[in-house]
FIPADO-273911 format. One record per residue: y, z, x of N, C-alpha, C in turn. Coordinates in Angstrom, 2 decimals, padded with zeros to 5 digits. Example, Ala and Ser with C-alpha at 12.3 -4.5 7.8 and 13.67 -1.06 7.14 Angstrom:
<nodes>
NODE       n_v       n_w       n_u      ca_v      ca_w      ca_u       c_v       c_w       c_u
NODE   -005.69    007.80    013.19   -004.50    007.80    012.30   -003.30    007.80    013.20
NODE   -002.25    007.08    012.85   -001.06    007.14    013.67    000.03    007.87    012.90
</nodes>
This chain:
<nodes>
NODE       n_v       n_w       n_u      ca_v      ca_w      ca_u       c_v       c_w       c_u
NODE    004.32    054.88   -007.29    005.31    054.44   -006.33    004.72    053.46   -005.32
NODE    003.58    053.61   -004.55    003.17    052.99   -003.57    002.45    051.48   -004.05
NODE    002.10    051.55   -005.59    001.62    050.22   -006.83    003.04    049.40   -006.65
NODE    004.31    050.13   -006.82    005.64    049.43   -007.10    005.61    048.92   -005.97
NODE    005.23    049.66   -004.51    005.91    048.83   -003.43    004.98    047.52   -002.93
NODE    003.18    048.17   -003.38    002.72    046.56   -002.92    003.00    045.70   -003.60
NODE    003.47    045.67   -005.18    004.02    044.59   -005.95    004.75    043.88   -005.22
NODE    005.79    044.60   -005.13    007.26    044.16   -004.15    006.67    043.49   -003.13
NODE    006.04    043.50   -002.50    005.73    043.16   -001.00    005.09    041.72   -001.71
NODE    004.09    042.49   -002.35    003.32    040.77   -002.52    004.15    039.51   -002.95
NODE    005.23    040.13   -004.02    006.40    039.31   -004.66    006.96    038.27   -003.88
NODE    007.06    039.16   -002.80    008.42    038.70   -001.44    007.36    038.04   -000.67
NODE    006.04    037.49   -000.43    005.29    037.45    000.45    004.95    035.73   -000.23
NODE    004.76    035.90   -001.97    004.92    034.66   -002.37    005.76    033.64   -002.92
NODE    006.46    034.52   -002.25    008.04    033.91   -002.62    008.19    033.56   -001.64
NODE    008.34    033.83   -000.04    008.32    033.08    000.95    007.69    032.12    001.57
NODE    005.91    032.25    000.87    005.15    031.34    000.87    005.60    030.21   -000.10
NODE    005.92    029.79   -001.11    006.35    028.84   -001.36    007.57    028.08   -001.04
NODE    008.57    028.98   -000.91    009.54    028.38    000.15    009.58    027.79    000.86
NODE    008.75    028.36    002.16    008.44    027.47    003.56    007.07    026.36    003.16
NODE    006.21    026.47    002.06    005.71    025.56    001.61    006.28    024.27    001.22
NODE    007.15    024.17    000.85    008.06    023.29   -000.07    008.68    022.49    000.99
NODE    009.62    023.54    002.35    010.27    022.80    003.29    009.17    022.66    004.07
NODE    008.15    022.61    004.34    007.57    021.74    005.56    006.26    020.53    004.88
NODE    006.11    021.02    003.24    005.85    019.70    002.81    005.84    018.30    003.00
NODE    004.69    017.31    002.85    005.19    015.78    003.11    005.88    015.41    001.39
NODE    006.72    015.21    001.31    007.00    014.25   -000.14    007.92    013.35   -000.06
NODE    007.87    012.60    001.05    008.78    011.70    001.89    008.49    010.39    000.99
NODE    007.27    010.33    000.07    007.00    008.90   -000.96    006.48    009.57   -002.08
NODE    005.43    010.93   -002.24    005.63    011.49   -003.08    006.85    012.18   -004.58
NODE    007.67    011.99   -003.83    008.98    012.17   -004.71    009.11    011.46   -005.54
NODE    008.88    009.78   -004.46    009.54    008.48   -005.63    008.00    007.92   -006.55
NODE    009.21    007.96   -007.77    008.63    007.85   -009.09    008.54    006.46   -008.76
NODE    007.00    005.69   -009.27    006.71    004.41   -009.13    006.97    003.68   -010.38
NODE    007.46    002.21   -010.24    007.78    001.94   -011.96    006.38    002.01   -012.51
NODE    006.44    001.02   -013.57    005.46    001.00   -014.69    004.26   -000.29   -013.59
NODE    003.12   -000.03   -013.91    002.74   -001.19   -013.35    002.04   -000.52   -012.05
NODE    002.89    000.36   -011.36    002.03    000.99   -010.01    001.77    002.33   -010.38
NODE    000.86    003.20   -009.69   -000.29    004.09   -009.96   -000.05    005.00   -008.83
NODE    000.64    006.10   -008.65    000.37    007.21   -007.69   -001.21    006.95   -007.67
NODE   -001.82    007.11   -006.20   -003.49    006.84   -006.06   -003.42    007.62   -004.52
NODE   -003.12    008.74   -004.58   -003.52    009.55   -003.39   -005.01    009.54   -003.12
NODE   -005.88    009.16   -002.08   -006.91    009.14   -002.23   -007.41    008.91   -000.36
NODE   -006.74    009.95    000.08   -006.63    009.76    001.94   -006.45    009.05    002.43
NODE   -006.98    008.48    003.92   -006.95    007.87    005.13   -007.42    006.38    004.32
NODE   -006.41    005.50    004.67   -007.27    003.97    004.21   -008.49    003.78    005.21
NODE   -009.68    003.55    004.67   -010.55    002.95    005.41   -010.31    001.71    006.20
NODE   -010.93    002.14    007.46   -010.19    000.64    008.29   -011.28   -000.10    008.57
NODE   -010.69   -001.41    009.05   -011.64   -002.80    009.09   -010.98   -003.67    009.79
NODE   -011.75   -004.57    010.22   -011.16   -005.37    011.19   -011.76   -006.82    010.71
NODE   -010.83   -007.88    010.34   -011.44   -009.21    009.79   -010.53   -010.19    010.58
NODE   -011.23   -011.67    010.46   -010.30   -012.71    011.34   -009.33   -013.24    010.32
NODE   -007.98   -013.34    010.79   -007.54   -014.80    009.54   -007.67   -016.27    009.78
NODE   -007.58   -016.68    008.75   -007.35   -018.45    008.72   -007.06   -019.00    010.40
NODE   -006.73   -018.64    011.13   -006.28   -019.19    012.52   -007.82   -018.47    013.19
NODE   -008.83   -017.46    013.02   -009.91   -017.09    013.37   -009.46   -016.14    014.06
NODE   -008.05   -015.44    014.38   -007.81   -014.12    014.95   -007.78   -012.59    014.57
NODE   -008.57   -011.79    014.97   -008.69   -010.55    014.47   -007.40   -009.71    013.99
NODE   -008.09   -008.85    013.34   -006.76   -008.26    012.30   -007.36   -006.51    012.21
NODE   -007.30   -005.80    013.04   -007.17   -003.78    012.60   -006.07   -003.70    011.52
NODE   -006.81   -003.04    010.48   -005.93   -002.22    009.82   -005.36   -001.41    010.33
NODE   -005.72   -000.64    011.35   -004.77    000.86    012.00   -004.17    000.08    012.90
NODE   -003.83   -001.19    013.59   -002.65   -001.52    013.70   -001.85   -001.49    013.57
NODE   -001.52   -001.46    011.74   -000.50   -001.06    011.06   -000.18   -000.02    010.67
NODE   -000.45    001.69    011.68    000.06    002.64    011.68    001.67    002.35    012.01
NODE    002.20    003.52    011.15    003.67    003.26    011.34    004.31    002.31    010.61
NODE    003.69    002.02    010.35    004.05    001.31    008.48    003.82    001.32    007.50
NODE    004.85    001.13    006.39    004.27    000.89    004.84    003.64   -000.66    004.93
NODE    002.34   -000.40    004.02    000.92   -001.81    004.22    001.30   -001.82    002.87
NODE    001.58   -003.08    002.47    001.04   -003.84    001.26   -000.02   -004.94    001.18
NODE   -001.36   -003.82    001.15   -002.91   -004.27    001.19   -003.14   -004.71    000.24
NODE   -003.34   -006.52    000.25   -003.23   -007.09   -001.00   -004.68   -007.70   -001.17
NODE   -005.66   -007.57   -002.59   -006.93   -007.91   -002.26   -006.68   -009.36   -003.44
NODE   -007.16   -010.43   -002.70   -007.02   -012.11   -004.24   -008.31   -013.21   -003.75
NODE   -008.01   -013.81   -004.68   -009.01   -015.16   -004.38   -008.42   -016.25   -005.30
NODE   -008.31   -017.56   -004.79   -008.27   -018.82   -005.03   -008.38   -018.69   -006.69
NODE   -009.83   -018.72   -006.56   -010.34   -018.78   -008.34   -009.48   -018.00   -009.39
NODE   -008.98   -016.62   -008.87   -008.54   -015.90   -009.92   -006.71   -016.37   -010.71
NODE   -006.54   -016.44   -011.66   -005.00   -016.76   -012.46   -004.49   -016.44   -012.02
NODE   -004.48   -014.86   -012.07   -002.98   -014.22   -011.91   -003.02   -014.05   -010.44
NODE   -003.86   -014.38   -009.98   -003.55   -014.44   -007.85   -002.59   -015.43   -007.52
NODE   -003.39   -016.48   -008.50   -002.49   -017.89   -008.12   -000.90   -018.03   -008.56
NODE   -000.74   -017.33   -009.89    000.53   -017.14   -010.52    001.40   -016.30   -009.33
NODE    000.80   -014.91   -008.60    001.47   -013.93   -007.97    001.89   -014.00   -006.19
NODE    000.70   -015.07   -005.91    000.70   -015.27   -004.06    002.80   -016.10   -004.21
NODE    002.93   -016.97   -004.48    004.34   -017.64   -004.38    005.17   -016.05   -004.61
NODE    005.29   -015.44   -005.52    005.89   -014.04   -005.63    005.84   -013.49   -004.28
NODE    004.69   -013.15   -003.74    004.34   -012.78   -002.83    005.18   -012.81   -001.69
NODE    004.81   -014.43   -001.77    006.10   -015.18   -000.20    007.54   -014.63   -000.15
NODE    007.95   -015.08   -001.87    009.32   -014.50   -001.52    009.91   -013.10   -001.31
NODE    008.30   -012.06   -001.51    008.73   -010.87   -000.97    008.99   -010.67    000.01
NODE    007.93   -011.49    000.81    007.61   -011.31    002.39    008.68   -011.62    002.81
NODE    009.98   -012.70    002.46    010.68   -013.47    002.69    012.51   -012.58    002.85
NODE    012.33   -011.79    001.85    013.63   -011.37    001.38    013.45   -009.81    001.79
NODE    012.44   -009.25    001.76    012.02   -007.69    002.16    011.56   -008.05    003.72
NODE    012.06   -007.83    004.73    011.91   -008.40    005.90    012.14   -007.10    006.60
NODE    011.36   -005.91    006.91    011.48   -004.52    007.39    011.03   -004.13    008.64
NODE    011.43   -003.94    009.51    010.30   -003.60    010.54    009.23   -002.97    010.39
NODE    009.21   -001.59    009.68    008.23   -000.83    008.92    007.44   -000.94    007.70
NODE    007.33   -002.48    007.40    006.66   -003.15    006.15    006.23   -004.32    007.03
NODE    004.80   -003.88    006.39    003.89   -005.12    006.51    002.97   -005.87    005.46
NODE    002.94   -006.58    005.08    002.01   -007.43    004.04    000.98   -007.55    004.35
NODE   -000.35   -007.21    004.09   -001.79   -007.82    004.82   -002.61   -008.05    003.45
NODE   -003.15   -009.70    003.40   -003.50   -010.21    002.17   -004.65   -010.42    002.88
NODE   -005.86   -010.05    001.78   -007.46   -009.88    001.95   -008.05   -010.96    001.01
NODE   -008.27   -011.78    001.18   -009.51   -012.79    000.33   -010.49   -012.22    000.21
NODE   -011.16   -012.69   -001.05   -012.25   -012.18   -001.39   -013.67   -013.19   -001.46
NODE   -014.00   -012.85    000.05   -015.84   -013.66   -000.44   -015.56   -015.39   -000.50
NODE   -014.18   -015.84    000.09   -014.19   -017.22    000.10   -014.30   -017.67    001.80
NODE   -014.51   -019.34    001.67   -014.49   -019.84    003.21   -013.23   -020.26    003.22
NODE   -013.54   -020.21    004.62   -011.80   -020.61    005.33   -011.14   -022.34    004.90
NODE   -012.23   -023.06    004.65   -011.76   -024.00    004.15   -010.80   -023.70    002.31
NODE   -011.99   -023.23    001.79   -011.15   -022.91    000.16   -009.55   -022.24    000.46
NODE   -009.46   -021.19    001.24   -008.42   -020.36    001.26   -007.22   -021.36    001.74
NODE   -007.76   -022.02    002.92   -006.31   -022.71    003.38   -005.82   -023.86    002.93
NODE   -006.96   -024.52    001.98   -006.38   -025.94    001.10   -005.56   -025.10    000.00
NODE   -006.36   -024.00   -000.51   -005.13   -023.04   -001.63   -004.27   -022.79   -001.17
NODE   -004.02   -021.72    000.01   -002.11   -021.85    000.57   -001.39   -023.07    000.72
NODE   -002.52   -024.04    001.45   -001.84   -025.40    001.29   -000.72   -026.07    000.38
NODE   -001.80   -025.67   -000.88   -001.38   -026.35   -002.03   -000.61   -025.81   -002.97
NODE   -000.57   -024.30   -002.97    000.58   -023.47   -003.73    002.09   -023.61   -002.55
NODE    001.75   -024.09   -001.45    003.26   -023.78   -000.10    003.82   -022.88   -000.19
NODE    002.54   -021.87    000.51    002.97   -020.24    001.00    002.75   -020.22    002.06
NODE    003.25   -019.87    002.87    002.98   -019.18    004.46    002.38   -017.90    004.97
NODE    001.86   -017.37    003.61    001.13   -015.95    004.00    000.20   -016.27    004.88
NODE   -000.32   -015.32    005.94   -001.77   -015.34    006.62   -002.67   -014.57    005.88
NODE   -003.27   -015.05    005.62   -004.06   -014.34    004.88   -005.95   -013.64    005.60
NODE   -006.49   -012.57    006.01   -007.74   -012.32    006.29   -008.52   -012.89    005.43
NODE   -009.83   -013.12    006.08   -011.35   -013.43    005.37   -011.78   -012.30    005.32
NODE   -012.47   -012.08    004.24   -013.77   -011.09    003.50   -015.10   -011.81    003.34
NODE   -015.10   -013.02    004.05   -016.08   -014.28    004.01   -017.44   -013.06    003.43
NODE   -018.03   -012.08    003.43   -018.86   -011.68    002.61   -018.87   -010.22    002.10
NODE   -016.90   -010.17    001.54   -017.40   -009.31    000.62   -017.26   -007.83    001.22
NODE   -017.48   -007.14    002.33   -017.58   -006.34    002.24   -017.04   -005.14    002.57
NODE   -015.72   -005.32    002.77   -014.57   -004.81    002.91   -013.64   -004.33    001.61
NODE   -013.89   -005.65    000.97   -013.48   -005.84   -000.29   -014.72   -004.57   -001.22
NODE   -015.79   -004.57   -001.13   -016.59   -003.25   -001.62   -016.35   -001.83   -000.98
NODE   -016.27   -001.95    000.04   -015.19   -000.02    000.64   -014.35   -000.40   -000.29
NODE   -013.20   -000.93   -000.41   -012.06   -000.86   -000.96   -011.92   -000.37   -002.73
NODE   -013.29   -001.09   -003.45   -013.52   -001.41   -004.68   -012.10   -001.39   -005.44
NODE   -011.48   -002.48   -005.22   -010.48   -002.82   -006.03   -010.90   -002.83   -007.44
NODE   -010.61   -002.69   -008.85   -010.65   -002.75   -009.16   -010.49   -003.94   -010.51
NODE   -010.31   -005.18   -009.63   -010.67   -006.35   -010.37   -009.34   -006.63   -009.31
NODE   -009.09   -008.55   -009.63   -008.06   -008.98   -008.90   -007.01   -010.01   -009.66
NODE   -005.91   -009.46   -008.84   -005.28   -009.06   -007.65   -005.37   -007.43   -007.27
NODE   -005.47   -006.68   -007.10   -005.15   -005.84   -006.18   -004.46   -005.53   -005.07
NODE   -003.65   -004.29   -005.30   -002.66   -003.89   -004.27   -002.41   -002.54   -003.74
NODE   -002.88   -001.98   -002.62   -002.68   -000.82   -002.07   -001.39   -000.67   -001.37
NODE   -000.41    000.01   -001.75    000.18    000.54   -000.72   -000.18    001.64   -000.17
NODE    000.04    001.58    001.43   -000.14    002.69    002.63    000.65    003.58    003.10
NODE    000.73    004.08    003.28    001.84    005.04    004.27    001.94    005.00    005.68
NODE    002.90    005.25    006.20    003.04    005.00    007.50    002.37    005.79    008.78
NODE    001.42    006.80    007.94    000.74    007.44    008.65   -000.92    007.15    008.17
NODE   -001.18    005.81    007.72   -002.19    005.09    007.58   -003.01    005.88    005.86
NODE   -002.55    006.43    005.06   -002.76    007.21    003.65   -002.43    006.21    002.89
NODE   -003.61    005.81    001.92   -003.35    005.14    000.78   -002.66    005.96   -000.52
NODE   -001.56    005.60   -000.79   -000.76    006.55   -001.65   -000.37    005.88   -003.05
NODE   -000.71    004.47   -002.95   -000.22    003.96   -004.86   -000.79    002.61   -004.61
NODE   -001.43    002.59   -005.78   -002.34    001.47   -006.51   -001.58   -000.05   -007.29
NODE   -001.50   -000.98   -007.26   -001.61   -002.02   -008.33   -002.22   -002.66   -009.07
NODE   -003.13   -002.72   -010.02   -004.21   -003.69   -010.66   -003.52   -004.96   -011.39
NODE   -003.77   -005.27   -010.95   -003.41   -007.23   -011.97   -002.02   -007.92   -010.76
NODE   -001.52   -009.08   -011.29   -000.72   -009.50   -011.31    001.09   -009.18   -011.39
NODE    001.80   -009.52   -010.83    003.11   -008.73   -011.39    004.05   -009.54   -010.37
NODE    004.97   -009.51   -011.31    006.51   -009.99   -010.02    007.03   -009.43   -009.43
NODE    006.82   -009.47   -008.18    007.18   -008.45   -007.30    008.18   -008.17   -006.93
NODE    008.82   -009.63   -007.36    010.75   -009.74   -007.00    011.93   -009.03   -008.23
NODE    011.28   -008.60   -009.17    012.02   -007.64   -010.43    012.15   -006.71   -009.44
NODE    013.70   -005.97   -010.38    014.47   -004.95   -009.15    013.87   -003.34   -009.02
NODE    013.11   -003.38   -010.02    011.99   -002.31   -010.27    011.31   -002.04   -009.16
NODE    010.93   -003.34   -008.77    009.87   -003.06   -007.69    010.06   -003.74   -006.27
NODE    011.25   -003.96   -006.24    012.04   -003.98   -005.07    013.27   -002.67   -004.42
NODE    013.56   -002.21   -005.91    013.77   -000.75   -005.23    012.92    000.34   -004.85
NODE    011.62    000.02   -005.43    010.79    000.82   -005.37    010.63    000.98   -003.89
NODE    010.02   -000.20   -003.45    009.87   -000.46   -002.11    010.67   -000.01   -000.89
NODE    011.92   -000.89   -001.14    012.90   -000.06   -000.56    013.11    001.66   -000.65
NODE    012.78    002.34   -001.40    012.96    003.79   -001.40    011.99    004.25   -000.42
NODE    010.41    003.63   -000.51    009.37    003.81    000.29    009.69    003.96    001.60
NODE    010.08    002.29    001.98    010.92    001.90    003.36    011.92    003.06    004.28
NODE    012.77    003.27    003.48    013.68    004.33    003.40    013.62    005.94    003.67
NODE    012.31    006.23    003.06    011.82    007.85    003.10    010.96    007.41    004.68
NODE    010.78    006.35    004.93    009.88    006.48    006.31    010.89    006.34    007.41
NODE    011.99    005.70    007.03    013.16    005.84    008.00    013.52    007.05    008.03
NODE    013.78    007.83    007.54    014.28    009.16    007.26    013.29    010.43    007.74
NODE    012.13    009.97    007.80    010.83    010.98    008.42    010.83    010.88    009.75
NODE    011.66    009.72    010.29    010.97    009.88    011.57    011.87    010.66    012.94
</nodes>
C-alpha cells in the first residue's frame, strides 16, 4: 500500500514537473521549423566583439541586444558572397523591423578592397572590418558566406553555410515568424 502511494506521488510530482516545465519554457524561436538551407545551431551567448566599419566607427555586438542579428560573415574574393550581398540589400530593404538588425563582417580585407566592392556591386550595406581575421576565428564560420542568426537575448540559435536568396518566401517567412515570436515575448 504505502509502494502504491509513493508511486502515485512520484507520478503526480512528474507530471507537474513537466507541465510547469513546458509553460515557463523559452521556445519563442525554438518552435519555428527553419526551411531547408538553415541549421537549428543552439550553441549559447554569441561571443562579442567590437570592430570599426568602412566610415572607421565602432560597432558592439551586444548593442544589438534586443534583437534578432543577422551576423553575416563574406569577402570580396568569394562567388557566392558576391552573387548574395545585392540579395542581401533587398532584405535589408523590404524586412525593415525595429527588432532586426543586419551586421555584415568582412573577412581579413582592407577598407579600400571592401568599399570599391560595395561600390561596384551598388549596395548600401555597412559593412565591419575583420582587417585581421580574428573575430572571424571565435566565430569559425564554416567557410563563406556565413550567417548567424541571434536572438534577442544575444543566443546564437541557427546557422547558414553558403550562399542563398534570401528574398524566397521560405526565408522571409521564416524571418518574419522569428521577428514575431520576439514581439510576442516581450
Amino acid at each position: 500500500m504505502k509502494k502504491y502511494n509513493l508511486r502515485l506521488i512520484l507520478l503526480m510530482f512528474t507530471a507537474t514537473f513537466c507541465f510547469v516545465s513546458s509553460v515557463f519554457a523559452d521556445t519563442s524561436s525554438t518552435s519555428i521549423k527553419p526551411p531547408f538551407g538553415i541549421r537549428y545551431f543552439d550553441v549559447g551567448v554569441a561571443p562579442d566583439f567590437t570592430l570599426q566599419d568602412i566610415d572607421g566607427e565602432n560597432f558592439a555586438l551586444k548593442s544589438t541586444r534586443g534583437k534578432w542579428v543577422f551576423l553575416h560573415f563574406w569577402a570580396s574574393w568569394c562567388g557566392p558572397c558576391r552573387k548574395e550581398m545585392p540579395v542581401i540589400q533587398q532584405l535589408a530593404n523590404n524586412l525593415q523591423h525595429k527588432n532586426f538588425q543586419i551586421v555584415m563582417v568582412n573577412t581579413a580585407e582592407d577598407e579600400d578592397t571592401i568599399f570599391e566592392f560595395l561600390g561596384k556591386i551598388g549596395v548600401e550595406l555597412n559593412s565591419l572590418m575583420d582587417k585581421d581575421g580574428q573575430v572571424t576565428e571565435v566565430w569559425k564560420p564554416r567557410g563563406l558566406p556565413t550567417t548567424f542568426l541571434i536572438n534577442p537575448k544575444g543566443e546564437v540559435k541557427y546557422q547558414a553555410i553558403g550562399g542563398r536568396d534570401w528574398n524566397r518566401p521560405e526565408y522571409i517567412e521564416f524571418l518574419k515568424k522569428l521577428l514575431s515570436s520576439a514581439d510576442k515575448s516581450k
